[in-house]
Each structure stands twice: as structure tokens, then as C-alpha cells.
MMTF fields as JSON, N, C-alpha, C and O atoms, coordinates in Angstrom:
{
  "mmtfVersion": "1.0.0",
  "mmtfProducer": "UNKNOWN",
  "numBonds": 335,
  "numAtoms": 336,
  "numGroups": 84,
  "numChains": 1,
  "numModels": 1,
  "chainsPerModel": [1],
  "groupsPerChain": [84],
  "chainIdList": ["A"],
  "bondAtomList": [4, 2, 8, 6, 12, 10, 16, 14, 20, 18, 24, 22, 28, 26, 32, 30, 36, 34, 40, 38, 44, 42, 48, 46, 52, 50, 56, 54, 60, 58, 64, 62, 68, 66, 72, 70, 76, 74, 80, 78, 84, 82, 88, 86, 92, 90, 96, 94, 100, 98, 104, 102, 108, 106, 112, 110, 116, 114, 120, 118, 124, 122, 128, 126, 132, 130, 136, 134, 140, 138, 144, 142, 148, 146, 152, 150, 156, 154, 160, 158, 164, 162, 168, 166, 172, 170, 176, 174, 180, 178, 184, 182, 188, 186, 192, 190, 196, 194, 200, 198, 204, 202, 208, 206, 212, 210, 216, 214, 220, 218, 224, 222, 228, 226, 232, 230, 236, 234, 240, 238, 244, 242, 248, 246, 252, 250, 256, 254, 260, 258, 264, 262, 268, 266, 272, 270, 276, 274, 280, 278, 284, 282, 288, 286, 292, 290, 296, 294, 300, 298, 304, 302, 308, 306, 312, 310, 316, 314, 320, 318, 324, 322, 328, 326, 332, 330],
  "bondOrderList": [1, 1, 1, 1, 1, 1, 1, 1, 1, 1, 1, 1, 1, 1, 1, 1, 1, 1, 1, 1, 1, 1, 1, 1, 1, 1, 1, 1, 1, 1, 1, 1, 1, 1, 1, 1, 1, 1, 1, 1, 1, 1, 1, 1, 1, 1, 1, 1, 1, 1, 1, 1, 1, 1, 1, 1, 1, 1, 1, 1, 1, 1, 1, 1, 1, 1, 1, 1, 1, 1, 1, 1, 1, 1, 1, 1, 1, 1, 1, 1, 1, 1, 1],
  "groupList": [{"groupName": "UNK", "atomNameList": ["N", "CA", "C", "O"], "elementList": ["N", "C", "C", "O"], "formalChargeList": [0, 0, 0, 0], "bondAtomList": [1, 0, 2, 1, 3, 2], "bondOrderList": [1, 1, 2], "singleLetterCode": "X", "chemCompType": "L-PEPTIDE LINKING"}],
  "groupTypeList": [0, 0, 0, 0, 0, 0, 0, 0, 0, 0, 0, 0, 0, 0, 0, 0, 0, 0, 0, 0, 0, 0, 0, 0, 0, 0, 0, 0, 0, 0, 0, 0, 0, 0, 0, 0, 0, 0, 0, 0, 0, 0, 0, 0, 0, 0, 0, 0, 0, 0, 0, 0, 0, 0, 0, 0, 0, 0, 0, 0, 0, 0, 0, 0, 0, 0, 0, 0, 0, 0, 0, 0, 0, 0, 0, 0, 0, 0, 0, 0, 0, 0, 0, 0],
  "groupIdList": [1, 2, 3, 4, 5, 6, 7, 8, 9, 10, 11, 12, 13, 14, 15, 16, 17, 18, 19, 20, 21, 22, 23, 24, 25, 26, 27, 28, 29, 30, 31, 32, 33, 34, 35, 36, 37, 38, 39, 40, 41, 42, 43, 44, 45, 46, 47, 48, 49, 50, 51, 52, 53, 54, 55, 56, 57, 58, 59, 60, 61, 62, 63, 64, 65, 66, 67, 68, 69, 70, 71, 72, 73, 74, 75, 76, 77, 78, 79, 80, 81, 82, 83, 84],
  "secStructList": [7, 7, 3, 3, 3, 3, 3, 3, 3, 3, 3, 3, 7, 6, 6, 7, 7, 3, 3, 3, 3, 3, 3, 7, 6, 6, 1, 7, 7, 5, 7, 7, 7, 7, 7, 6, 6, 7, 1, 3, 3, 3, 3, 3, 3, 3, 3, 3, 3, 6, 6, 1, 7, 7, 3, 3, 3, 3, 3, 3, 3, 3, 7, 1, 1, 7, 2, 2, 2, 2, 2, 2, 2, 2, 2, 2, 2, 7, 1, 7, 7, 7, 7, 7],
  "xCoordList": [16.698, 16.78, 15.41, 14.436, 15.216, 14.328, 13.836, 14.605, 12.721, 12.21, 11.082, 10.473, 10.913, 10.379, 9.285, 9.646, 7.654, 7.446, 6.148, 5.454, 5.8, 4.83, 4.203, 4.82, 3.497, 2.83, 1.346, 0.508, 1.594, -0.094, -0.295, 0.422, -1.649, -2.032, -2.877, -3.48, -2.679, -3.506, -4.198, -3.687, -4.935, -6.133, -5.7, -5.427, -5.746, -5.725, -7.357, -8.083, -7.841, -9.421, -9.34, -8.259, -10.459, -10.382, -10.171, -9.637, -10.506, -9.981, -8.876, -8.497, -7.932, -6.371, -6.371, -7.199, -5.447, -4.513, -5.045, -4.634, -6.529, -6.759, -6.249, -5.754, -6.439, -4.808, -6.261, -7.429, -5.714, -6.692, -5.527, -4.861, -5.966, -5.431, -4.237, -3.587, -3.49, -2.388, -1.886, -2.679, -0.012, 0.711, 1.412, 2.162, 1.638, 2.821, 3.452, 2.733, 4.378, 5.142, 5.018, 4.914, 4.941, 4.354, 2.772, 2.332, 2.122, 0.399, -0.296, 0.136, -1.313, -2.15, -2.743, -3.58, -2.798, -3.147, -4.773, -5.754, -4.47, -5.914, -6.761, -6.598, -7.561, -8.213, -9.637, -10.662, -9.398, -10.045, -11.099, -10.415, -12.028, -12.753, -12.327, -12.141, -12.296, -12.163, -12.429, -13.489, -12.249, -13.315, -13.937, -13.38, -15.152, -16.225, -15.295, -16.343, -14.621, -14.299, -13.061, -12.727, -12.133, -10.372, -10.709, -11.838, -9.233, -8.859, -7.403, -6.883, -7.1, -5.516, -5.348, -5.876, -4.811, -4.427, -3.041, -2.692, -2.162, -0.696, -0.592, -0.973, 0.082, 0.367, 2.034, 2.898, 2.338, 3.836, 3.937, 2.941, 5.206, 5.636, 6.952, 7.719, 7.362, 8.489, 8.985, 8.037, 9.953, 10.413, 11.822, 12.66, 12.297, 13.834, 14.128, 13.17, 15.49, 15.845, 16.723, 17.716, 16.294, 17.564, 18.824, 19.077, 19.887, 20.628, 21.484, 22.634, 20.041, 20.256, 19.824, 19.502, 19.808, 19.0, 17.632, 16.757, 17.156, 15.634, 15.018, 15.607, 14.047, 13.269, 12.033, 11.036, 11.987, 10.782, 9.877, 10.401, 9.064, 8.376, 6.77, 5.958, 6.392, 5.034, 4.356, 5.016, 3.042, 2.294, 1.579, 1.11, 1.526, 0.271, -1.084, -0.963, -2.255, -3.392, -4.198, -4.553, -4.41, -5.246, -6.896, -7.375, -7.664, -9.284, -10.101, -11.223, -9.581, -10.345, -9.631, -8.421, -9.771, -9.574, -9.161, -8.557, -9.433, -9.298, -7.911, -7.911, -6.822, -5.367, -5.027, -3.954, -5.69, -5.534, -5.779, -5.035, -7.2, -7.486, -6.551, -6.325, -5.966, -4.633, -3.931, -4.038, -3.281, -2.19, -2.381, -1.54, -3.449, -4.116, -3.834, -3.075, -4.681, -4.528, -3.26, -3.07, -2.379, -1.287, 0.036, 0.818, -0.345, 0.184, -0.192, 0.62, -1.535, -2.342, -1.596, -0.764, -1.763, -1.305, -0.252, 0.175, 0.771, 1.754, 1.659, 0.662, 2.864, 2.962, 2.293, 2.062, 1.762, 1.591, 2.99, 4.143, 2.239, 2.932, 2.866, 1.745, 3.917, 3.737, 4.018, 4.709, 3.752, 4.532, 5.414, 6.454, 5.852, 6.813, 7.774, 8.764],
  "yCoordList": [-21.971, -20.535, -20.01, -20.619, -19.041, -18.636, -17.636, -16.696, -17.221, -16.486, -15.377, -15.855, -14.376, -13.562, -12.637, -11.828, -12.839, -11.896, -11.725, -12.713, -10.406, -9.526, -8.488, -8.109, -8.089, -6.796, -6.525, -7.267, -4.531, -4.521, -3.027, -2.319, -3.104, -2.23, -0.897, -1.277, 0.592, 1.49, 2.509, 3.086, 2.653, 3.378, 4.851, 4.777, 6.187, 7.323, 7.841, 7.305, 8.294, 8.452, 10.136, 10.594, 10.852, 12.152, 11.948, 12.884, 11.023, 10.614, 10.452, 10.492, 10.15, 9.444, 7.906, 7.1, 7.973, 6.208, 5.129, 4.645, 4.698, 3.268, 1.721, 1.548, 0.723, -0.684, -1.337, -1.375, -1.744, -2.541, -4.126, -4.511, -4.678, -5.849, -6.039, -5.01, -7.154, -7.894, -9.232, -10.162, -9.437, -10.928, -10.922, -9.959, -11.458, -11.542, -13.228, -14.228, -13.23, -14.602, -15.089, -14.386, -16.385, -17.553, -17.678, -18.796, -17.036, -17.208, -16.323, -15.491, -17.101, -16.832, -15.346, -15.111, -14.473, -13.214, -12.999, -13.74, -11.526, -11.48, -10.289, -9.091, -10.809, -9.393, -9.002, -9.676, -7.327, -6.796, -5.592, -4.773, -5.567, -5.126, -3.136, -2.507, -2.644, -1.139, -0.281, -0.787, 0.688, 1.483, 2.485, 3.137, 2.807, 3.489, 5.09, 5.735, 5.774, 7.27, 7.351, 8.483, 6.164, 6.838, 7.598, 7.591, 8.549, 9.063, 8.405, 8.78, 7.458, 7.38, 5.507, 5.086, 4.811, 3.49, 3.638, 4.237, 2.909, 3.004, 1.585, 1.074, 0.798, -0.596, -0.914, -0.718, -1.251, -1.705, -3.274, -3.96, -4.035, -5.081, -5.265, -4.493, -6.133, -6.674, -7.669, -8.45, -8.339, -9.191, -9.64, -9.32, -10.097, -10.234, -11.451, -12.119, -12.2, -13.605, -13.702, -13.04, -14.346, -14.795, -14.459, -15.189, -13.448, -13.352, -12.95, -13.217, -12.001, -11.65, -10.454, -9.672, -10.252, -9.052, -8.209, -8.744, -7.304, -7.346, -5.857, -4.869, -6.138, -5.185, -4.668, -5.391, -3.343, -2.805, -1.758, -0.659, -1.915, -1.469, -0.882, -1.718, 0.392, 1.058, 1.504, 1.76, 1.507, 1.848, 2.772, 2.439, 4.157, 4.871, 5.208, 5.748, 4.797, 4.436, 5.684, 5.714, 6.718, 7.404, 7.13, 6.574, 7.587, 7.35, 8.152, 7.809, 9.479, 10.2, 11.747, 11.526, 12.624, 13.123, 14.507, 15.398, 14.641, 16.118, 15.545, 14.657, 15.86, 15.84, 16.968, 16.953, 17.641, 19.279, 18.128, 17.698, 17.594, 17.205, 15.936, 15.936, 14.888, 14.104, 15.082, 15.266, 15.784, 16.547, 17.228, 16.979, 18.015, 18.308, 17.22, 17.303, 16.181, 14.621, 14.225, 13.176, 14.649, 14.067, 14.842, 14.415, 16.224, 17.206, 16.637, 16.206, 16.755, 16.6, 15.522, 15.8, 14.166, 12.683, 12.223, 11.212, 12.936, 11.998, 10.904, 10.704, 10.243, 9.234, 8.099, 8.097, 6.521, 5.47, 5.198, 5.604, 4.206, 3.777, 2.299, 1.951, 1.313, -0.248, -0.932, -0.29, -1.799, -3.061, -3.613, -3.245, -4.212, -4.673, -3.568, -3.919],
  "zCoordList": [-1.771, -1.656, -1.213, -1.655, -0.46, 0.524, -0.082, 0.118, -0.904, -1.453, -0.602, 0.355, -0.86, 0.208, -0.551, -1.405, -0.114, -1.9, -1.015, -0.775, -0.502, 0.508, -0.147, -1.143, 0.017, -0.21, 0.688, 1.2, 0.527, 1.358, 0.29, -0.416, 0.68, -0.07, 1.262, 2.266, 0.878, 1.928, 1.182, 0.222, 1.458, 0.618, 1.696, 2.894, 0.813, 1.27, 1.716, 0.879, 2.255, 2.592, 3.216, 3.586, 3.263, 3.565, 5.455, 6.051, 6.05, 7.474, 7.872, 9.043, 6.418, 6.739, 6.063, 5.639, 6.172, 5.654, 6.436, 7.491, 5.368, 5.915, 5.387, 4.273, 6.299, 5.664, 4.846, 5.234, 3.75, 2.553, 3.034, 3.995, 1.349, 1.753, 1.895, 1.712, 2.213, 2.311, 1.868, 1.724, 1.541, 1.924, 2.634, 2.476, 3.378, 4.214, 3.864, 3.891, 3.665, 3.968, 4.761, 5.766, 4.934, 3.964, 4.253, 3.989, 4.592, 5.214, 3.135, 2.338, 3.228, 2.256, 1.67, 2.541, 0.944, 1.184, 1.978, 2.035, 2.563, 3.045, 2.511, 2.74, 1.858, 1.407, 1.674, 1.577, 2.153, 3.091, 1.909, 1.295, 1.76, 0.725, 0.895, 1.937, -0.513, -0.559, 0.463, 0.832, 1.233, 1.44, 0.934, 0.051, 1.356, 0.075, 0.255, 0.245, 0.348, 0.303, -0.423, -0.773, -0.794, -0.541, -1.782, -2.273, -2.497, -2.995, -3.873, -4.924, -3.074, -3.463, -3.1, -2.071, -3.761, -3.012, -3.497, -4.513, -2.496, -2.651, -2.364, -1.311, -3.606, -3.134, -2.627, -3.482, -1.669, -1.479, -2.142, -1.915, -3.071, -3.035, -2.884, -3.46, -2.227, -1.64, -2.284, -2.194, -3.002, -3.324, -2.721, -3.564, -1.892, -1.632, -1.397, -1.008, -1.528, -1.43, 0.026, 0.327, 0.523, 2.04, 1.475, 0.517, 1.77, 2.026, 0.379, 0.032, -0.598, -1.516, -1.659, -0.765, -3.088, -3.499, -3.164, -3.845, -2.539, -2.583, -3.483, -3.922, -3.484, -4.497, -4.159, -4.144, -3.85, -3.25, -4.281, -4.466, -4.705, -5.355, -4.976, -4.578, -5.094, -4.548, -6.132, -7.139, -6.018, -7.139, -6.219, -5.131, -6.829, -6.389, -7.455, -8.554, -6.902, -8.238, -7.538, -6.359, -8.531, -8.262, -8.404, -9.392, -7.308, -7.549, -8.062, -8.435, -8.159, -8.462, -9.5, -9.474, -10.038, -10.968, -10.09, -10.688, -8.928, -7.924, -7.609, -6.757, -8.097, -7.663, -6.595, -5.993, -6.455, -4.982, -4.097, -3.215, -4.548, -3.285, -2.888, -1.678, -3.561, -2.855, -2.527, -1.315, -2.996, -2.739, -1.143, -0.28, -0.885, 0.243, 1.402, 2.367, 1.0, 2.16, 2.096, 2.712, 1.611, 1.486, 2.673, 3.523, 2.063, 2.973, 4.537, 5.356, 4.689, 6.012, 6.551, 7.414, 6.148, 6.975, 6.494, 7.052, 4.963, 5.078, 3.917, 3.224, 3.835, 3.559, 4.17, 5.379, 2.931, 4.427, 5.121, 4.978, 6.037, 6.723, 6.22, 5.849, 6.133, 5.431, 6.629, 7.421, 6.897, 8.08, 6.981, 7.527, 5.848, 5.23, 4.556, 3.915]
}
């Protein structure tokens, strides 16, 4: 059975939605260090089986204690965007 188990992570920043790290199936994760400004990291994970169930799950981790100000960047750019 073909197990499928991805995730990336995007940091919200006062510039917009920059890509932090990643897994992608089957290659090793790659991780890409913080950047110094965000406000917000939103992690996507993916879990799904070939030709089964799948399970998508997002964590949003706040950085900082100014919630206007996500709320603001949020309005501005949106949701991320995930490749998985």
C-alpha cells in the first residue's frame, strides 16, 4: 500500500507569502531557514493512501501578538498558496 505523507510550510511576511520548508514524496525533506520578518507560518500536511482515504491538515502559528496586523496581510495577499 502506497502511502503518501507531504507537507510545506509558508511564512506570511509584510511583502507577502514567502515558501519555508518542505516534503514531498518520496525525496527527503528540505529545509529552508525562517525568514527574519513573517508574522504568520501556515503549515500544510498531507497524508493520503493510493487509492484511499486522504487527510489534509493546515496549522496556522502565529509570530507575533499584533493580530490587525495578520489580519491586514491577510486581507492584502490572501491565503497561501501550497503545491500539495
Amino acid at each position: 500500500m502506497l502511502i503518501n505523507d507531504e507537507w510545506e510550510e509558508m511564512h506570511l511576511a509584510p511583502g507577502g507569502w514567502i515558501a519555508g520548508s518542505y516534503r514531498h514524496t518520496p525525496w527527503p525533506a528540505v529545509e529552508i531557514p525562517r525568514p527574519d520578518t513573517p508574522v504568520l507560518t501556515v503549515r500544510r500536511h498531507v497524508t493520503a493512501t493510493y487509492g484511499g482515504p486522504s487527510r489534509v491538515v493546515e496549522e496556522r502559528t502565529p509570530l507575533t501578538s499584533d493580530m490587525s496586523q495578520i489580519e491586514s496581510l491577510l486581507i492584502r495577499y490572501g491565503d497561501p498558496e501550497f503545491g500539495i
